[in-house]
N, C-alpha and C positions, 0 to 999 in steps of 0.2 A: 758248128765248131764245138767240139767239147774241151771245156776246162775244170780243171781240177783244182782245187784247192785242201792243201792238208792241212788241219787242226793238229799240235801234236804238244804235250806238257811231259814235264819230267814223272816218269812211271809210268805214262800214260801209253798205250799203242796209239800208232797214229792212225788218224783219222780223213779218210778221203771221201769227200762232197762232191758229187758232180754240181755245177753252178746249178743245171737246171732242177735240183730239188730246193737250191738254196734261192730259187724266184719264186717261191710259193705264197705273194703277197699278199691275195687274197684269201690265203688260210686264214680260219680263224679259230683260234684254241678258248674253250670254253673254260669256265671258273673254276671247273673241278681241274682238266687237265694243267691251269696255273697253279692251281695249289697243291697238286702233286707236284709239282716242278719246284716248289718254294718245298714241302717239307722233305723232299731230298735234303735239296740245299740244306736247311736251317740244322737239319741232324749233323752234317758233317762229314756224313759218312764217307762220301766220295770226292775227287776235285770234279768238281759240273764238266768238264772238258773229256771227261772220259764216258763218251756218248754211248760207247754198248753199253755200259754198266750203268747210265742213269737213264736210258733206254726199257734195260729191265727191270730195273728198282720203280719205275713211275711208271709202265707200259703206254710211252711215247712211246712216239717211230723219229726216228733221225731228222727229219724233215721239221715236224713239230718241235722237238727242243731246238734246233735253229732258230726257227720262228721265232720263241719265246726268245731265246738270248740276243735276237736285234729289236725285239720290239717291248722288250723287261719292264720299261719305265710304262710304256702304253699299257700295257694288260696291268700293273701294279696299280694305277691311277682306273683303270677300267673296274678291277675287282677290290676298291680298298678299301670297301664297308667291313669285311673282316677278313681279307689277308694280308700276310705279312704284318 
């Protein structure tokens, strides 16, 4: 069965996840691919919800910044000797 789920913010295009990229539990994103993902964030530049564009700003893949936005606090506490 395939299910969809759309992400969508204001300005943003929406954004459609099939589940089964968003089961990718046993990914693991390493220090540097978190800390790309924070210094997106911390700049500003973007709303994080808009996945093509912090896709290409941090050269994640869709799947990976998923990851990271369910699991934020765990990789934050994983990588907190110097990020964030």
């Amino acid at each position: 069965m395939l299910v969809t789920i759309v992400l969508s913010c204001t300005g943003c295009i929406k954004q459609e996840l099939n589940i089964q990229e968003l089961k990718m539990s046993k990914m693991q994103i390493s220090k540097q691919q978190f800390q790309s993902y924070v210094d997106v964030q911390m700049s500003g530049v973007t709303n994080m919800y808009n996945a093509t564009l912090v896709s290409q700003l941090t050269g994640l893949t869709k799947p990976e910044l998923i990851n990271i936005m369910q699991n934020y606090d765990t990789y934050k506490k994983q990588y907190s000797d110097d990020t964030v």
